[in-house]
C-alpha positions as CSV (number, residue, x, y, z in Angstrom):
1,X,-2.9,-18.9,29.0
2,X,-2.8,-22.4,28.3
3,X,0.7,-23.0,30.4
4,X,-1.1,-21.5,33.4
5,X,-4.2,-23.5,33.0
6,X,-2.9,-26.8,32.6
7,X,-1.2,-26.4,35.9
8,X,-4.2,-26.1,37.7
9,X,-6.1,-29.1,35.6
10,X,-3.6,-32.4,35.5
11,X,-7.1,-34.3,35.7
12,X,-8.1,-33.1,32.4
13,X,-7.0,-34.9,29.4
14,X,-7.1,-32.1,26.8
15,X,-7.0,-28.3,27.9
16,X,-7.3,-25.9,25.6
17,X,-7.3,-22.2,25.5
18,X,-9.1,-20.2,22.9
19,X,-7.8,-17.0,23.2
20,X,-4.8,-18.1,23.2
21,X,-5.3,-19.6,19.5
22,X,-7.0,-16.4,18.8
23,X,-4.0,-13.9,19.5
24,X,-1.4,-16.3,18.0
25,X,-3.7,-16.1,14.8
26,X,-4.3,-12.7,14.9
27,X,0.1,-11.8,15.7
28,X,0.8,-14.5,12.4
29,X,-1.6,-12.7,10.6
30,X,-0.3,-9.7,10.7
31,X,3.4,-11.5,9.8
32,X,1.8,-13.4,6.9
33,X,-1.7,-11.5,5.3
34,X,-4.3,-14.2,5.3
35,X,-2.3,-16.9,7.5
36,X,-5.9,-17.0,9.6
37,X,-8.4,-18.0,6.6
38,X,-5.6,-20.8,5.7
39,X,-5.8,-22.4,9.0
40,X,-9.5,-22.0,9.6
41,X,-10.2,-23.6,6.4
42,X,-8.3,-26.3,7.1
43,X,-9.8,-26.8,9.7
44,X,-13.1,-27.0,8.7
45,X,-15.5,-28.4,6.1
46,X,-16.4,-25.6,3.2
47,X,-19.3,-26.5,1.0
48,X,-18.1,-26.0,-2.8
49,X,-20.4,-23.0,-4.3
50,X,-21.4,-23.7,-7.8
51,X,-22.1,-21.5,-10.9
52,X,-20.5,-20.5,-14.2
53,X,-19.3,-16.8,-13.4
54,X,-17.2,-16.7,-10.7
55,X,-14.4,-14.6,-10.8
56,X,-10.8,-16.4,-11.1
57,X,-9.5,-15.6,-8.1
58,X,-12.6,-17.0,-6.4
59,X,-12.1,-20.2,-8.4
60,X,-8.4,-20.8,-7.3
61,X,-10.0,-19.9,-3.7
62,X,-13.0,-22.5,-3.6
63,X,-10.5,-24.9,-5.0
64,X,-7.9,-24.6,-1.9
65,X,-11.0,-24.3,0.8
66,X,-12.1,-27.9,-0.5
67,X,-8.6,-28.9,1.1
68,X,-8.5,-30.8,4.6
69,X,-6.0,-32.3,7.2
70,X,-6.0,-35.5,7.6
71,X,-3.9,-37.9,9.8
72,X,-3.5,-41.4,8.9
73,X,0.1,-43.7,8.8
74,X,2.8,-43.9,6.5
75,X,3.1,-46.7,3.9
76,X,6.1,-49.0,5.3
77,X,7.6,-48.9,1.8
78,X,8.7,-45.4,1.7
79,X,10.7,-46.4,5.5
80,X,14.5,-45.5,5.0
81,X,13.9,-42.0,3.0
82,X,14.0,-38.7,4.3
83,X,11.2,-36.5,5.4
84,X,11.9,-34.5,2.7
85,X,11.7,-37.0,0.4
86,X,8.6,-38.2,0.8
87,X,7.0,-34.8,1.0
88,X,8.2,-34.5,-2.6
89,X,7.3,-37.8,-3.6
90,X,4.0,-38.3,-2.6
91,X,2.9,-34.8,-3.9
92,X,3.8,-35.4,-7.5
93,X,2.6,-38.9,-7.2
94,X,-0.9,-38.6,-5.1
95,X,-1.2,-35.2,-4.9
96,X,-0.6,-34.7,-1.3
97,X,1.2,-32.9,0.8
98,X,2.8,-34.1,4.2
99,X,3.7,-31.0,6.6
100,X,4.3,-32.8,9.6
101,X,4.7,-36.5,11.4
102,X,4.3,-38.0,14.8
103,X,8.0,-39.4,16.3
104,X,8.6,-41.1,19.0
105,X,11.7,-41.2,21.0
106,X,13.5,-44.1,22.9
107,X,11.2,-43.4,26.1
108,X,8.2,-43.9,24.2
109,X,7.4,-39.8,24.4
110,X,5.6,-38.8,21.1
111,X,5.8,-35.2,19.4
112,X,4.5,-34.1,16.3
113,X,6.8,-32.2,14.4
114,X,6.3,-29.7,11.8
115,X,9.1,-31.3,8.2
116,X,11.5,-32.6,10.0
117,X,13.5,-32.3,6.4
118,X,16.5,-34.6,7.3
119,X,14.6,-36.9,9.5
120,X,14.6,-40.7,7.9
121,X,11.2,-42.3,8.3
122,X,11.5,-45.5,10.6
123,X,9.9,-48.7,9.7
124,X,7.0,-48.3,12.7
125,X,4.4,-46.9,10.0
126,X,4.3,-43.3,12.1
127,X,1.7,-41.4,12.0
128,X,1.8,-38.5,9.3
129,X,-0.3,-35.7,9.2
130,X,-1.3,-33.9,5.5
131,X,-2.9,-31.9,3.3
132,X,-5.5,-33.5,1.1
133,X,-8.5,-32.9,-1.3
134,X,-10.5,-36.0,0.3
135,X,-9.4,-39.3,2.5
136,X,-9.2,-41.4,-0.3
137,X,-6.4,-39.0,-1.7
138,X,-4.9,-39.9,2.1
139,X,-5.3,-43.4,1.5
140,X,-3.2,-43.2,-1.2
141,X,-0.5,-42.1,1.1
142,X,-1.3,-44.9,3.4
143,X,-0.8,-47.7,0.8
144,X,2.0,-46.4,-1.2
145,X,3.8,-49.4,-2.6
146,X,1.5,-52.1,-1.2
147,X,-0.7,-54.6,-3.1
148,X,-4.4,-55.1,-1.5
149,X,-3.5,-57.9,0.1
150,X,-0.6,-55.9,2.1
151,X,-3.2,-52.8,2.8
152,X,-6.2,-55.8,3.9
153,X,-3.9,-57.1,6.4
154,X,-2.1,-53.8,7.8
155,X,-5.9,-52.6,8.3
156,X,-6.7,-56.0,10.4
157,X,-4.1,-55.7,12.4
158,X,-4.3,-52.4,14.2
159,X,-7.2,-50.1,14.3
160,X,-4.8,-47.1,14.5
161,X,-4.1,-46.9,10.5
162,X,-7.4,-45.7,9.9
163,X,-7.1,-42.0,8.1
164,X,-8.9,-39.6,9.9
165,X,-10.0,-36.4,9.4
166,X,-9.4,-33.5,11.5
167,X,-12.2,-31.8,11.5
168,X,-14.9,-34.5,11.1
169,X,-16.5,-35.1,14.9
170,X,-16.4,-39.1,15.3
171,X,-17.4,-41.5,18.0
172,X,-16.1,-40.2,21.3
173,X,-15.1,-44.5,21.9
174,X,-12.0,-43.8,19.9
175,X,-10.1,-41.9,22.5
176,X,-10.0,-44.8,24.8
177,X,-7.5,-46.1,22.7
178,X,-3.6,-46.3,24.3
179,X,-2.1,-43.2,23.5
180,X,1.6,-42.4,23.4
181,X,2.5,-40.0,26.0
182,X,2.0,-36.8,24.5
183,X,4.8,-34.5,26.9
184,X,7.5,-35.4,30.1
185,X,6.8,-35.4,33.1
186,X,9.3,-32.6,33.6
187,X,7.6,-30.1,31.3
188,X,4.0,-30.2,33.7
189,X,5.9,-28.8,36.2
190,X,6.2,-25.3,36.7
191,X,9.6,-24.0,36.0
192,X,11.4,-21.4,38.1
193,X,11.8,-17.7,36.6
194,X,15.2,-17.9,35.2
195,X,13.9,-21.1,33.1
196,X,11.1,-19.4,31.5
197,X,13.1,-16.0,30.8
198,X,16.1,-18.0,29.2
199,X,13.7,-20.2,27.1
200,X,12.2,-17.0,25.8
201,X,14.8,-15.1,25.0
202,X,15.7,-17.9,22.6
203,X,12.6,-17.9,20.5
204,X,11.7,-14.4,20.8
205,X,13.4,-10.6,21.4
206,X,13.3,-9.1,24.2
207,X,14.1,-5.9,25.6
208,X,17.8,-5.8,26.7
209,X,18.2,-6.1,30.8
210,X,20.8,-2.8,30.4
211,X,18.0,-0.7,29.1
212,X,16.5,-1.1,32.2
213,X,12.8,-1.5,33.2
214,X,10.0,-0.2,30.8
215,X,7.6,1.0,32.9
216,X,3.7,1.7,31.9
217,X,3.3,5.6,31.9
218,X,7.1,6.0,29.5
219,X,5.0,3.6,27.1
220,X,2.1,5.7,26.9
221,X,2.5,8.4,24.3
222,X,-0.1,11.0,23.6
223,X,0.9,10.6,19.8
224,X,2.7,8.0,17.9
225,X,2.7,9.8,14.3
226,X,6.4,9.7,14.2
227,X,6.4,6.0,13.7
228,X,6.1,4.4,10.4
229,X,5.1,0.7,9.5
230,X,3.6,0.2,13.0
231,X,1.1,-2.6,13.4
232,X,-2.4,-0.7,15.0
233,X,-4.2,-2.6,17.8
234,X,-7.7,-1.5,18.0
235,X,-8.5,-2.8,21.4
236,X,-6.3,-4.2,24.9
237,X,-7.2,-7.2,26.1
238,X,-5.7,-8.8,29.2
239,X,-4.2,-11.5,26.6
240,X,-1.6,-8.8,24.7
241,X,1.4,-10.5,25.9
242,X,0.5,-13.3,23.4
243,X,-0.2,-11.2,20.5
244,X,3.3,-9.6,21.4
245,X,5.2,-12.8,21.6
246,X,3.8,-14.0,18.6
247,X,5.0,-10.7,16.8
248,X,8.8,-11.3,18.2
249,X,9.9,-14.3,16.8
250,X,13.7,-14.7,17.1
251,X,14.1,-15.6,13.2
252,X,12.9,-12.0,12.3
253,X,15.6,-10.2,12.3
254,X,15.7,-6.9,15.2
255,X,15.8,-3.7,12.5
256,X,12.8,-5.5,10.7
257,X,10.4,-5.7,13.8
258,X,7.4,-3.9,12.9
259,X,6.4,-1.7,16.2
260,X,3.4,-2.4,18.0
261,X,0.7,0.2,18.9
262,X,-2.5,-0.3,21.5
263,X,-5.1,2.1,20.5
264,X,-7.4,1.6,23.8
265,X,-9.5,4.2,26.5
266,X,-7.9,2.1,28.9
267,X,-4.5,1.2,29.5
268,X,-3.5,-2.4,30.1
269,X,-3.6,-3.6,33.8
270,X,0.0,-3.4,35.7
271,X,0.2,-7.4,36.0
272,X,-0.5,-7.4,32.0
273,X,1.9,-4.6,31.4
274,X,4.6,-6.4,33.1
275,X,4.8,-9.4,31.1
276,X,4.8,-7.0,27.5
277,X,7.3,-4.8,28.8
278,X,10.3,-7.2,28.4
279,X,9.5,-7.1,24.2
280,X,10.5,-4.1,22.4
281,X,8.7,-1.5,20.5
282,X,5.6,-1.4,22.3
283,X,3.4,2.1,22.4
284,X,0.2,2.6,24.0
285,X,-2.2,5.2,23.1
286,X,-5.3,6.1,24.9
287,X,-8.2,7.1,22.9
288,X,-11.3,5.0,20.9
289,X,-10.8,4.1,17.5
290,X,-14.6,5.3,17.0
291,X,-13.0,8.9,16.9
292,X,-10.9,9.5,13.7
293,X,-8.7,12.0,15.8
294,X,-7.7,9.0,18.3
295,X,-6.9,7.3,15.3
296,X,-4.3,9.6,13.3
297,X,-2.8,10.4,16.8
298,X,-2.5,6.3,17.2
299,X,-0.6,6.5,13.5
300,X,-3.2,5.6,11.2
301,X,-1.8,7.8,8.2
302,X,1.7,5.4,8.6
303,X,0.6,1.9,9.7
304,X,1.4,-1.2,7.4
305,X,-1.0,-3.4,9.9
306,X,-4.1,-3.3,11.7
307,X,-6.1,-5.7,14.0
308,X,-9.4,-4.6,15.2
309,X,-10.6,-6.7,18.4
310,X,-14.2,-6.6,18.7
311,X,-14.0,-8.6,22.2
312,X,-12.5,-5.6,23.8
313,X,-14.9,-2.7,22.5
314,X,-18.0,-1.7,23.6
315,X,-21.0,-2.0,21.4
316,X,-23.3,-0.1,20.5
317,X,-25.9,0.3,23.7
318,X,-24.4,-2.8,24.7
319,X,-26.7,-5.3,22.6
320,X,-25.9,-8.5,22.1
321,X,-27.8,-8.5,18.7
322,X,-26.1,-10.1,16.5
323,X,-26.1,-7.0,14.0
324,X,-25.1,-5.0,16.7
325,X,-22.5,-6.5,18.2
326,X,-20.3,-6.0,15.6
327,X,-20.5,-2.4,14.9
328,X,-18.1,-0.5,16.6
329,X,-15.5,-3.3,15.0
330,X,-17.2,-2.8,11.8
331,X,-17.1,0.8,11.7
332,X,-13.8,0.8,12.8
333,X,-12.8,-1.0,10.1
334,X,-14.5,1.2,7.5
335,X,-12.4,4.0,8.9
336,X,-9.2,2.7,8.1
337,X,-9.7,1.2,5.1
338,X,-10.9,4.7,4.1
339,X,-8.2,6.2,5.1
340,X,-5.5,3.8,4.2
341,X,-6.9,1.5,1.1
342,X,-4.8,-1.5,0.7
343,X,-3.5,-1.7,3.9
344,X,-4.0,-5.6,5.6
345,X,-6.7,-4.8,8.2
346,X,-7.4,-8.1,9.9
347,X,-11.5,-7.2,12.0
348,X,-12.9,-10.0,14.4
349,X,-16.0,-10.1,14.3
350,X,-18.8,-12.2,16.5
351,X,-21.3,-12.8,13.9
352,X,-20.1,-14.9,10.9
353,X,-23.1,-12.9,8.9
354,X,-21.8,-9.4,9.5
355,X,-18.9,-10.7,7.2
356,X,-21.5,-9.4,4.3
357,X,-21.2,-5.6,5.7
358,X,-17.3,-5.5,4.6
359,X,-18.2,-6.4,1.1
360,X,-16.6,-3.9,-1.5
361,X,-20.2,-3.4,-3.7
362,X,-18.1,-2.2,-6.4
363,X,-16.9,-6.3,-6.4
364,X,-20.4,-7.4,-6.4
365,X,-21.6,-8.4,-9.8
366,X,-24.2,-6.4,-11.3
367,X,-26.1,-9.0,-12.4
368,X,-29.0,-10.4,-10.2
369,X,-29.9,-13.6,-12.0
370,X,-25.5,-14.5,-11.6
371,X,-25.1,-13.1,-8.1
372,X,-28.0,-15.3,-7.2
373,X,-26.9,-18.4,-8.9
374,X,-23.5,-17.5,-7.2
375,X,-25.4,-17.3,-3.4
376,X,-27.0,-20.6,-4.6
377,X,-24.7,-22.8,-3.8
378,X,-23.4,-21.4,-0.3
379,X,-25.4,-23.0,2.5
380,X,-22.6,-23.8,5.5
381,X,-20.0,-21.6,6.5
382,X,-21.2,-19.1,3.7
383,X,-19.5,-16.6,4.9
384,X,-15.9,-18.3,4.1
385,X,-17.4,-17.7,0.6
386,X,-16.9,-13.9,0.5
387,X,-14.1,-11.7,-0.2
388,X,-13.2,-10.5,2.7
389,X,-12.4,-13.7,4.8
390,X,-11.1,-14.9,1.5
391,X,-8.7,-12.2,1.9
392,X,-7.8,-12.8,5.5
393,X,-9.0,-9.4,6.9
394,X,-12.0,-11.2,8.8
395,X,-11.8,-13.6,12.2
396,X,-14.8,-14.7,13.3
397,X,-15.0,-16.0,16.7
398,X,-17.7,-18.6,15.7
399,X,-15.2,-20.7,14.9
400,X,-13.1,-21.1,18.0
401,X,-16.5,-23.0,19.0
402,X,-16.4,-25.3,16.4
403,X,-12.6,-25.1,17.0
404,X,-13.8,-26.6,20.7
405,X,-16.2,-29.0,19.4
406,X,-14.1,-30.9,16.7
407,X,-10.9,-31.3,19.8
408,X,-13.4,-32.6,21.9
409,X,-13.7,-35.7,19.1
410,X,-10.3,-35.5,17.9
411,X,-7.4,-35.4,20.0
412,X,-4.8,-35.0,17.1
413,X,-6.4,-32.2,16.0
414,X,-4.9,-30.1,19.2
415,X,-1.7,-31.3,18.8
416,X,-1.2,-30.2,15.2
417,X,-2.8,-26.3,16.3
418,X,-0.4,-26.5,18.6
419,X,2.5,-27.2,16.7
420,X,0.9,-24.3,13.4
421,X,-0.4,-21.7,15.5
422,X,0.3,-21.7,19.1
423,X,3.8,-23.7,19.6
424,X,7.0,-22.2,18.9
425,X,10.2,-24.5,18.3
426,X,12.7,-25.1,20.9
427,X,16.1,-26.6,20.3
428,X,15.9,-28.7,23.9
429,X,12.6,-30.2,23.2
430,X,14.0,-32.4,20.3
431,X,17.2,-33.9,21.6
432,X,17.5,-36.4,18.9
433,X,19.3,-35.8,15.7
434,X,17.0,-34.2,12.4
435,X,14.2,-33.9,13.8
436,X,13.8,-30.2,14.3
437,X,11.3,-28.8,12.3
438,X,13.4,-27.2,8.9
């Protein structure tokens, strides 16, 4: 994990794990349909596909793709006001919305923070980080309230309130700009067993200490079909634990936790097992999801979630073709959703063009002369473009290199993942007063 890592790395500037981002998508997924496509596209640039007959729904969708993060500074005249009140502000105004800001505390330690509702906006100019159709729109946000004159001079005087965009790769010269320190000193130290259990036991459940241990073989279970609204993992990765965390957030309340299944030949490694034992609800079934027995004894006929993990089952004569390397996942996936239509089914995949194989044809227009007009316009990234990653039930792991590529440029960019998919809050990291995210 990324905790681990950075232990071992304090030379490196920027660590950053991609499987880690990967599960924590995957477990918010499966909390909130579709939360994967939403952060991917912001993430990244979407060319706008033209044409005349697109369906609605693909409309409203093309409309929200062409939406980007951007980072820039506040406008000095909306200092004094409440997070909140800007947020509101400056969307019916520019048509923008803020979702998070930089603060600093008295020791000069920065944080971004995910609306801070209460917090009152200082008169530094901090930096803000939004949600906007283009960087002029983010402008806007810059130079609220100030006459060209004002915006002229604030841009002279310190490079730093230039909007930039999150996922556009600039000049690498940037980052030897003075940075704010991003975390304490005391939080790159390892902390001591007790530490870690108490801090998770306040953002997550866990298994109550008078239950006892959980050992692996009393979670294995030959069949799970007495469960109902089980989440189905297709696959075991040594990276569960994160998946699991992500799915026991404290502010879920215990009788709503949706129980968790590992369909898998394999059973998780003992270390691995250890560190998902302390969460509850946890089953492990060994079988393949190629074979639909292995899949109604894994509770397939009563899921309300599934993740397929292609990284963790075998392909097909092991080829790395890119056709090929998906199709265990993909036929996976055309098993459940045959079995249980309508069911969120989120399928990674390695090969953003194998997207096209979970294409409902009964969707696909009829007409060649307006489904070719419609493929026209989608060059990049074509297959954000088509239902099913539209819909959330596709990751593709193409773009954890991108992902890679664009932090490398921008070091902003990892700090707001970490704060939407990856970090969890925690009342001791913000000491001051409103400034926990609402």
């Amino acid at each position: 994990t990324l905790q681990h890592t950075a232990t071992h790395c304090n030379t490196l500037q920027q660590v950053i794990c991609l499987d880690e981002i990967k599960m924590n998508l995957l477990g918010k997924s499966c909390l909130c349909p579709g939360f994967s496509t939403v952060i991917c596209n912001l993430m990244m640039s979407a060319s706008e596909a033209r044409g005349s007959h697109f369906e609605p729904w693909f409309q409203e969708y093309v409309s929200g793709s062409g939406q980007e993060i951007y980072c820039t500074t506040i406008s000095p005249q909306l200092a004094g006001k409440t997070f909140s009140e800007v947020v509101v502000l400056l969307y019916r105004e520019r048509s923008c919305l803020i979702f998070a800001i930089e603060i600093v505390d008295t020791k000069g330690f920065s944080r971004v923070v995910l609306n801070p509702a209460a917090y009152v906006i200082p008169d530094t100019c901090p930096k803000i980080f939004l949600i906007a159709q283009d960087s002029e729109v983010a402008d806007e946000a810059r130079d609220y309230g100030l006459d060209q004159d004002a915006v002229d001079e604030m841009l002279a005087s310190s490079d730093d309130d230039e909007t930039q965009n999150l996922h556009a790769a600039t000049s690498p010269r940037k980052q030897h700009r003075k940075q704010h320190a991003m975390y304490p000193a005391e939080q790159t130290k390892v902390a001591k067993s007790w530490q870690l259990k108490n801090r998770l036991q306040k953002s997550t459940h866990t298994r109550p200490s008078s239950h006892g241990p959980y050992p692996l073989h009393e979670a294995i279970h030959e069949t799970v079909e007495f469960l109902k609204g089980h989440v189905l993992v297709c696959g075991c990765p040594n990276s569960i634990q994160i998946f699991v965390h992500t799915m026991r957030p404290r502010h879920i309340p215990s009788q709503n936790l949706m129980p968790i299944v590992f369909l898998s030949p394999l059973p998780p490694p003992e270390k691995v097992w250890d560190e998902v034992a302390q969460y509850p609800q946890v089953y492990v079934v060994l079988g393949s999801p190629l074979e639909t027995r292995d899949l109604v004894r894994a509770g397939v006929l009563t899921l309300s979630r599934a993740i397929i993990l292609s990284s963790s089952m075998t392909s097909v004569g092991g080829a790395d073709d890119g056709y090929l390397s998906d199709a265990d996942a993909l036929f996976t996936y055309q098993s459940i959703a045959k079995v249980r239509p309508g069911v969120p089914i989120v399928c990674e995949i390695d090969s953003g063009s194998n997207v096209s194989f979970l294409v409902d044809d009964s969707s696909v227009d009829a007409d060649p002369e307006k489904t070719a007009e419609s493929i026209s316009g989608m060059t990049d990234n074509s297959f954000t473009m088509l239902a099913p990653f539209a819909a959330g039930a596709v990751y593709v792991d193409s773009l954890q290199d991108k992902l890679a590529v664009q932090a490398f440029y921008n070091v902003n960019l990892l700090r707001i993942i970490r704060e939407l998919v990856v970090g969890q809050a925690e009342e001791e990291l913000y000491k001051e007063p409103n400034v926990s995210p609402s």
